[in-house]
C-alpha positions as CSV (number, residue, x, y, z in Angstrom):
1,X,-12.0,30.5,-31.7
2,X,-14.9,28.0,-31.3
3,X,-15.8,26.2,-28.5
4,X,-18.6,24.2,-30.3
5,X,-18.5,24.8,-34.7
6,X,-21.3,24.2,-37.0
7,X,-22.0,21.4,-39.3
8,X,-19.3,21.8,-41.8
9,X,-20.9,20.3,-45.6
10,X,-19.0,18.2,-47.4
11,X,-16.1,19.7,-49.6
12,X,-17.3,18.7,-52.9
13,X,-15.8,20.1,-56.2
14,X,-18.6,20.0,-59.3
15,X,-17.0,20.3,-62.5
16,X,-17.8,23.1,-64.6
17,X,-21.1,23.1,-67.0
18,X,-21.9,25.0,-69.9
19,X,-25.4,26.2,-70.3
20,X,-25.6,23.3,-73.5
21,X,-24.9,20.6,-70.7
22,X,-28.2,21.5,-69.0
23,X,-29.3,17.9,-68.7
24,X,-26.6,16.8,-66.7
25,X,-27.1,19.1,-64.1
26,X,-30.0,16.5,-62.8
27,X,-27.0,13.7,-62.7
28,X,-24.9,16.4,-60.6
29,X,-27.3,16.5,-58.3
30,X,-27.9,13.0,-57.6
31,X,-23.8,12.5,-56.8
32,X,-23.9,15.9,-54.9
33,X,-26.8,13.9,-52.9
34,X,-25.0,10.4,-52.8
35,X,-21.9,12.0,-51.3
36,X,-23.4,13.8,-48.6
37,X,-25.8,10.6,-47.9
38,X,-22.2,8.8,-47.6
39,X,-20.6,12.1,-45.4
40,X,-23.6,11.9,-42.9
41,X,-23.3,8.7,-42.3
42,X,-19.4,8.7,-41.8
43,X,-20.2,11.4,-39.3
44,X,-22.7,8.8,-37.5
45,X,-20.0,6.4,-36.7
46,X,-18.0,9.1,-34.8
47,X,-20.3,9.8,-32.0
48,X,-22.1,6.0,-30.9
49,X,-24.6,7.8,-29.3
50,X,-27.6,10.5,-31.2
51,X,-29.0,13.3,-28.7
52,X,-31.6,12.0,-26.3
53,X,-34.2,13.1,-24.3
54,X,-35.4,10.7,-22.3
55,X,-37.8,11.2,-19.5
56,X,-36.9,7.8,-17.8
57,X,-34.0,5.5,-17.1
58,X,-36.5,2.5,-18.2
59,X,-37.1,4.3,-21.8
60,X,-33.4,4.3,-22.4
61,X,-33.4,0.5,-21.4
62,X,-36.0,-0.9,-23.6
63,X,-34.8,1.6,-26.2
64,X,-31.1,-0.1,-25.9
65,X,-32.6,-3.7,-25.4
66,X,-34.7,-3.2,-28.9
67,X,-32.0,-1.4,-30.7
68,X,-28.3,-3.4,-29.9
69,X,-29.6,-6.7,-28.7
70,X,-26.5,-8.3,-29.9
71,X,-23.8,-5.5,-29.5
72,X,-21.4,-6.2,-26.2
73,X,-22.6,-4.5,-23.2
74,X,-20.2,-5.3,-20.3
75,X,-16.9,-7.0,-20.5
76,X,-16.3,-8.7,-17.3
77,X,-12.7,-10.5,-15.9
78,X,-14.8,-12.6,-13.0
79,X,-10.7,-13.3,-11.5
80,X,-7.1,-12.8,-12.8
81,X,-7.2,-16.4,-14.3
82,X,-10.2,-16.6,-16.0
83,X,-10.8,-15.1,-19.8
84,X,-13.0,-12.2,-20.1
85,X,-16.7,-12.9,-20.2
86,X,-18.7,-10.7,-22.8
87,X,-22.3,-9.8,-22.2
88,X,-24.3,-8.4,-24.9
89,X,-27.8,-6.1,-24.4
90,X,-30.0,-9.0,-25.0
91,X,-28.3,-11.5,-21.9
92,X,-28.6,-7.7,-19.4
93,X,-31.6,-7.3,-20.5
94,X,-32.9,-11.2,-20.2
95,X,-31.5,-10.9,-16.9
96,X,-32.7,-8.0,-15.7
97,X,-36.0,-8.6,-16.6
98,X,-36.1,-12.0,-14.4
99,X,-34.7,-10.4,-11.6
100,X,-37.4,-7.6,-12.0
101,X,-40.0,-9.9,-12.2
102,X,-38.9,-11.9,-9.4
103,X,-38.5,-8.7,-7.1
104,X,-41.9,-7.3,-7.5
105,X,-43.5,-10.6,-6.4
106,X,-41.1,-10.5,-3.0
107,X,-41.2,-6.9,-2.2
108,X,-43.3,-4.0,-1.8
109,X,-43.6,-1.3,-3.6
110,X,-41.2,1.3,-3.5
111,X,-39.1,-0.9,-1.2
112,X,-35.9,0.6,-0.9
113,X,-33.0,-2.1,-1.6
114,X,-29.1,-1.3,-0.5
115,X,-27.1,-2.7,-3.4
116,X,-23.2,-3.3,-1.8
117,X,-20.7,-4.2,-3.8
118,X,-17.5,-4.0,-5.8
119,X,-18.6,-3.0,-9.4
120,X,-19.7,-5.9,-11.6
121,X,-22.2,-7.3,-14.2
122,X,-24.3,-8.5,-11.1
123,X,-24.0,-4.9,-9.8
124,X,-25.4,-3.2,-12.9
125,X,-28.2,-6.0,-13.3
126,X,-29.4,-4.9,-9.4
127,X,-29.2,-1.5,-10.4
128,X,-31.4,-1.5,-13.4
129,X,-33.9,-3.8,-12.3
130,X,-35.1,-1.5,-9.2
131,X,-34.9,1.8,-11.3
132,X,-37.0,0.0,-13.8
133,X,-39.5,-0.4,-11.3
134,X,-38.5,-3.0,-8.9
135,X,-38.0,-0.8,-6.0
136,X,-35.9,2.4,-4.8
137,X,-32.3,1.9,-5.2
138,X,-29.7,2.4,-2.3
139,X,-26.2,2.2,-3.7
140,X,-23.7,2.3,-1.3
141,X,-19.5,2.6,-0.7
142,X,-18.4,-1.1,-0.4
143,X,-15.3,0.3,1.5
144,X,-17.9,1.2,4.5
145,X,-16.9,0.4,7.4
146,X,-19.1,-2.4,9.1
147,X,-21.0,-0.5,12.1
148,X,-21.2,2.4,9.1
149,X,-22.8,0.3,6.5
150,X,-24.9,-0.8,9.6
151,X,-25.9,2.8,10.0
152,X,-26.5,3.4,6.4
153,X,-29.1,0.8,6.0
154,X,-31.1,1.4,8.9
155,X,-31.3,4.2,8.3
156,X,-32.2,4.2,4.8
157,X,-35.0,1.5,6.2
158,X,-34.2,-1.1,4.1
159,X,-36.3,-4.3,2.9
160,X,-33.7,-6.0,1.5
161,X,-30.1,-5.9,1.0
162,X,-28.1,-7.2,-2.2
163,X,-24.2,-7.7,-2.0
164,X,-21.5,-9.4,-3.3
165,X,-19.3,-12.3,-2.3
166,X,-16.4,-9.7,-0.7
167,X,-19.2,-8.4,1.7
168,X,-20.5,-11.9,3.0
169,X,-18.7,-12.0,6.0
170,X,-19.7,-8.4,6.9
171,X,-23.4,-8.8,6.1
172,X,-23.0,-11.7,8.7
173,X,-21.5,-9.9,11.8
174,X,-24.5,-6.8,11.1
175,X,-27.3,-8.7,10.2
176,X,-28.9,-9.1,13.3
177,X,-29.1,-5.5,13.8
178,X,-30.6,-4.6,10.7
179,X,-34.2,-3.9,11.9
180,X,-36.3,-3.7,8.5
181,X,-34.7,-5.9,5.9
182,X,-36.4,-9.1,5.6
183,X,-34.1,-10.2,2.5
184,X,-30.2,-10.8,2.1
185,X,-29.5,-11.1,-1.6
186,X,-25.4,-12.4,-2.6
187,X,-24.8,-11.9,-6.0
188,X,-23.2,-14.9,-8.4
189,X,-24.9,-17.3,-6.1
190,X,-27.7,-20.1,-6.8
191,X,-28.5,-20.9,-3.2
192,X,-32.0,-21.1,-2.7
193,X,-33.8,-19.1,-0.3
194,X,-33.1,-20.3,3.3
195,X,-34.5,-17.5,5.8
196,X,-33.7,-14.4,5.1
197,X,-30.9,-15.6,2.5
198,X,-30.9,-17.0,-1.1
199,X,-29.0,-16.6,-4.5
200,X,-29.2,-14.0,-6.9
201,X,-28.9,-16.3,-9.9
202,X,-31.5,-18.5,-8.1
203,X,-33.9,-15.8,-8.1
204,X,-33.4,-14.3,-12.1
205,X,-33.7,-17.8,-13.0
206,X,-37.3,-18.1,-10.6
207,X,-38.1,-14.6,-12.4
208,X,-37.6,-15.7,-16.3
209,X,-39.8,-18.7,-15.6
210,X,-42.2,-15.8,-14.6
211,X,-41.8,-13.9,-17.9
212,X,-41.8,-16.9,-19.8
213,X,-45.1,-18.0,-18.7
214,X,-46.6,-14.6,-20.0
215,X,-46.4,-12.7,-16.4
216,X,-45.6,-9.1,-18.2
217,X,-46.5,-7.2,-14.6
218,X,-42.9,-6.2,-14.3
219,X,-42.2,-4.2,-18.0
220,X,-45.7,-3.3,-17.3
221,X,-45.0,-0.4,-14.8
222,X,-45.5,2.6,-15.8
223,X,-42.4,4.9,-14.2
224,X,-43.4,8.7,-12.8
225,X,-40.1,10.8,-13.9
226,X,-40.5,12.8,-10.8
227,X,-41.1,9.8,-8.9
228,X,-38.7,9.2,-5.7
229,X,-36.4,6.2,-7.0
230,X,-32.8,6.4,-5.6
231,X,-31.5,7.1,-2.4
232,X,-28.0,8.1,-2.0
233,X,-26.0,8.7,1.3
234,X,-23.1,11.6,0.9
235,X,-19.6,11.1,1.8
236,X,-19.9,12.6,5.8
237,X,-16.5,13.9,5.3
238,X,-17.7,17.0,7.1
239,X,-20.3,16.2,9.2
240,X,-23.3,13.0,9.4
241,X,-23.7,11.5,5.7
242,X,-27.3,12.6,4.4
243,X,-29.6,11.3,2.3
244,X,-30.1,12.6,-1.0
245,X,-32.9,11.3,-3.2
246,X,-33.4,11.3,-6.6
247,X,-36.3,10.8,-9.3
248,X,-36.0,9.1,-12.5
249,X,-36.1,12.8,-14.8
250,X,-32.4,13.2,-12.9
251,X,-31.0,10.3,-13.5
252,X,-32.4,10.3,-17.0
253,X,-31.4,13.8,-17.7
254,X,-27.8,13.1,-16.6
255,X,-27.8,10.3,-19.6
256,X,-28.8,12.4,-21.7
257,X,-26.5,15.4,-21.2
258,X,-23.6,12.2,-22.1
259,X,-25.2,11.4,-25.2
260,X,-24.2,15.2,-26.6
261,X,-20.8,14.1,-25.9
262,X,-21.0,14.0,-29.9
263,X,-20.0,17.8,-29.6
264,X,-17.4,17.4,-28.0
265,X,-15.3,16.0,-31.6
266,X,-16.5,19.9,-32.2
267,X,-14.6,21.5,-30.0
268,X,-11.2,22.7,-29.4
269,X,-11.0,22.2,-25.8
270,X,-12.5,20.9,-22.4
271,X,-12.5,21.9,-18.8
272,X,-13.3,19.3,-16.4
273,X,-14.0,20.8,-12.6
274,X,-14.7,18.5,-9.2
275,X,-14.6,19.2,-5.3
276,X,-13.2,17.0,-3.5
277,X,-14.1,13.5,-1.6
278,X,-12.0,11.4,-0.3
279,X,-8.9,13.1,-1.8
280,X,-11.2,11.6,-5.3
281,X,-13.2,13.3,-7.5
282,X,-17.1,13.1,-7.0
283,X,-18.3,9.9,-7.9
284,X,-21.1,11.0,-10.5
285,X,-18.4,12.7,-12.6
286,X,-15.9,9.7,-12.6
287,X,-18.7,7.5,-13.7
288,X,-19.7,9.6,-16.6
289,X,-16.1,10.4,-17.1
290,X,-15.6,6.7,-18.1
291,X,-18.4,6.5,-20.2
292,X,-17.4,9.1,-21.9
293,X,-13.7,8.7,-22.9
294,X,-14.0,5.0,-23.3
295,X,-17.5,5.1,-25.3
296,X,-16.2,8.1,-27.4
297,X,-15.3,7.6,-30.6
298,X,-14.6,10.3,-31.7
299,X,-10.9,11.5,-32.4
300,X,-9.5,14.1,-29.4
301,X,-6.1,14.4,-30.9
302,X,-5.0,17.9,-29.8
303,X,-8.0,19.0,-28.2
304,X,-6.8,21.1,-24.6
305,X,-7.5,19.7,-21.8
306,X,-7.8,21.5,-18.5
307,X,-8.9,20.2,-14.9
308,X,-9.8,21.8,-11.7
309,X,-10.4,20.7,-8.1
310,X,-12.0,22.4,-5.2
311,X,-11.1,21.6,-1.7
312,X,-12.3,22.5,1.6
313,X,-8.2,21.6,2.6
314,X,-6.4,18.3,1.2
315,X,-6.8,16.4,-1.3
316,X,-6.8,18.8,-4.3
317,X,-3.4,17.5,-5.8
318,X,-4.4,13.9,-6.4
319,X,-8.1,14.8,-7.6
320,X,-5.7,16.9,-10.2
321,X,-3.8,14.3,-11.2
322,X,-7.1,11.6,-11.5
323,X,-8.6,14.1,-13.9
324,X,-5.9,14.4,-16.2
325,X,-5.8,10.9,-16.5
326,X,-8.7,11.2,-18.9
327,X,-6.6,13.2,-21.4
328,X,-3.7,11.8,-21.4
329,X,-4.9,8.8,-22.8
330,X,-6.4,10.7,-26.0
331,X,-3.8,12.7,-27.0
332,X,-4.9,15.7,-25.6
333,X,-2.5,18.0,-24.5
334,X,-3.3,19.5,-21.0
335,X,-3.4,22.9,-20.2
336,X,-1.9,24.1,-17.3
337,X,-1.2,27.2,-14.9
338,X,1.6,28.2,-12.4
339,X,0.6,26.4,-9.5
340,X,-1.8,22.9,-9.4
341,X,-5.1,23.9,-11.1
342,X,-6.9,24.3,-7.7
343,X,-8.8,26.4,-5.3
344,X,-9.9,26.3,-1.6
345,X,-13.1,27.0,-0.4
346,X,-16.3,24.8,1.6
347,X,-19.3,27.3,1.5
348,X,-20.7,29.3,-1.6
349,X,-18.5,32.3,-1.8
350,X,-15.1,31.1,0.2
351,X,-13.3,30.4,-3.0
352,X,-13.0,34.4,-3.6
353,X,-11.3,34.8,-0.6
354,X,-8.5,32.1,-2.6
355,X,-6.8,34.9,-4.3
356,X,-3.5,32.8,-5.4
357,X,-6.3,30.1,-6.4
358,X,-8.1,32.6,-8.5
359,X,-5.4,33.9,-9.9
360,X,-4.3,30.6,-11.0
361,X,-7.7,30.2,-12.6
362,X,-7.3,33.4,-14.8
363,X,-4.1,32.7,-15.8
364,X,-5.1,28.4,-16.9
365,X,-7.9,30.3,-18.8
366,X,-5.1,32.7,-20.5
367,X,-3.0,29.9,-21.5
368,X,-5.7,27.4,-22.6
369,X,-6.8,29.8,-25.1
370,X,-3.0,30.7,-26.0
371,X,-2.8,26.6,-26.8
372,X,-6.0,26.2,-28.6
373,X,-5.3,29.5,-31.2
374,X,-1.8,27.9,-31.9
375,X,-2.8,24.6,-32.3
376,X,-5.2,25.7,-34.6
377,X,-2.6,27.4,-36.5
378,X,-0.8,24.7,-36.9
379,X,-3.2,22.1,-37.9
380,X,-3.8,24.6,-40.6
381,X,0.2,24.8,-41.6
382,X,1.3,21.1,-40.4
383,X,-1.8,19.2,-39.8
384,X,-2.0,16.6,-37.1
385,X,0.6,14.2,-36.3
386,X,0.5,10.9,-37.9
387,X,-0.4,7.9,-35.5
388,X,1.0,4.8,-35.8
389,X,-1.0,1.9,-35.8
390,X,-1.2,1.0,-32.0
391,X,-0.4,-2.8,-30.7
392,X,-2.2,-3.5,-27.1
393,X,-0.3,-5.5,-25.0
394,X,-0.4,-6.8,-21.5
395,X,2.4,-6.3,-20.1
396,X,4.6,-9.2,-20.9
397,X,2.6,-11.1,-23.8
């Protein structure tokens, strides 16, 4: 049983020669090498992504913007009557470029900048221009509660505060009391600046003018990986949310543990643990989670899946069930125990007081094994099942 198999080479049958064939032994060789050429590059296609190591989240962005400038990036439904709009590396990475350049002539450095908002291509264009050296990036819930999004960015001593459309009328009733941010920032908006407010759009557009007159300040910066450039506020399900902050090597290093996703068309099964937040799994994981399955090319027919929450008390049954979402939309069968795959516990050390959680643990890890052995089996005897070719629909059309 193999978690994670070696590079298999190419099954490749060589007809037989006779010591007076010599000379084609050289031809032999070249369709050995032209087959395996052809088998490497097959492999290629099934992972999107080769292993990284990035030190920055700006490396991996110039990196992307140089190497798919006209793949699709985002595919964005602005409203449930308008078509989808496609955006491909080179229009992100116009755009975030403006709005970077724009930025660094408004703020100071390392200003920190709350981003709220639901998640859209405006959201991901905020995002990437502070990490790549705009400022230091505050994301934060947009289901924040107004005095607590109040809290949040005074605390996190904001200069400026982007947010969407949905959050207009909040930003309104708090932004009197917001005692360091000297810029309001609403995404899909043209509005010129007026006080503290203006338009998003208005300001990448300000910005490319920058760029295009040969102002190169803002790709320019050179990024410290251990440098202080996101701040994150935890959940305060327990107690006061606190502030977390991160450096460009984390965030980059995250990244690049995703890209080795390639292994995972290896294995023969995958175990995906969470505590709980929210009754959700934690954010982080989700996010890379959907990156994952719906980047992934790679074929998980029959690989076990197996998921696990932690919980301090509630909330473990629906983190269950959000998990196994993930396999259950690539044929994976899921591996399971004789309760809910969960166990209790808040401190380091309390889940071995759980002992009906632990022993559900030792007997999911019993079974998942069981599964993976005699699905192994029976690829070898039956092979995998034969797929249909699959018609997406919506619904009703």
């Amino acid at each position: 049983m193999r978690i994670l198999k070696d590079f298999k080479m190419p099954n490749i049958k060589f007809k037989k020669i006779e010591m007076n064939e010599i000379p084609d032994i050289e031809k032999v060789k070249i369709d050995y090498d032209r087959v395996k050429e052809a088998e490497e590059k097959k492999n290629k296609k099934v992972g999107p992504y080769p292993a990284t190591n990035y030190k920055t989240v700006k490396e991996i962005f110039v990196h992307s913007m140089q190497n798919y400038a006209d793949n699709q990036l985002i595919l964005q439904k602005p409203n449930h009557k308008e078509p989808y709009r496609r955006y491909t590396y080179k229009e992100f990475g116009e755009d975030v470029v403006g709005f970077g350049s724009k930025l660094i002539k408004m703020l100071p450095k390392n200003a920190r900048v709350v981003i709220v908002s639901e998640t859209t291509y405006d959201w991901y264009v905020s995002y990437m221009s502070l990490l790549c050296g705009a400022g230091i990036v505050v994301p934060v819930d947009k289901e924040l509660p107004d005095n607590e999004l109040e809290n949040v960015i005074n605390r996190a001593k904001a200069t400026a505060v982007i947010y969407s459309e949905r959050k207009k009328d909040s930003i309104k009733k708090i932004e009197n009391n917001l005692a360091t941010v000297k810029y309001l920032i609403e995404m899909d908006s043209e509005d010129h600046i007026v006080d503290k407010h203006m338009g998003m759009k208005y300001l990448i557009e300000e910005g490319k003018e920058i760029w295009n007159s040969g102002d190169t300040s803002y790709m320019d910066i050179q990024i410290d990986p251990e440098e202080f450039k996101m701040l994150i506020f935890t959940s305060g399900t327990t107690s006061k949310s606190k502030g977390v902050m991160l450096c460009n090597k984390n965030l980059a290093a995250n990244i690049n543990a995703v890209s080795e996703y390639v292994k995972l068309k290896e294995s023969d099964g995958l175990v995906i643990a969470s505590p709980v937040y929210y009754a959700s799994a934690n954010g982080s994981l989700i996010s890379l989670l959907d990156r994952l399955f719906y980047s992934n090319q790679a074929d998980l027919t029959m690989k076990v899946g197996a998921s696990v929450a932690v919980a301090r008390r509630g909330g473990a049954s629906s983190t269950f069930d959000e998990l196994n979402k993930y396999f259950t939309i690539s044929g994976m069968p899921i591996a399971s125990s004789y309760y809910w795959n969960s166990v209790h516990g808040r401190d380091l050390g309390e889940a071995t007081f759980d002992k009906e959680g632990l022993y559900n643990m030792r007997m999911l890890a019993k079974n998942m094994i069981f599964l993976m052995k005699s699905i192994e089996l029976g690829k070898e005897k039956y092979g995998l099942p034969k797929k249909e070719k699959r018609e997406v629909t919506n619904f009703i059309r």
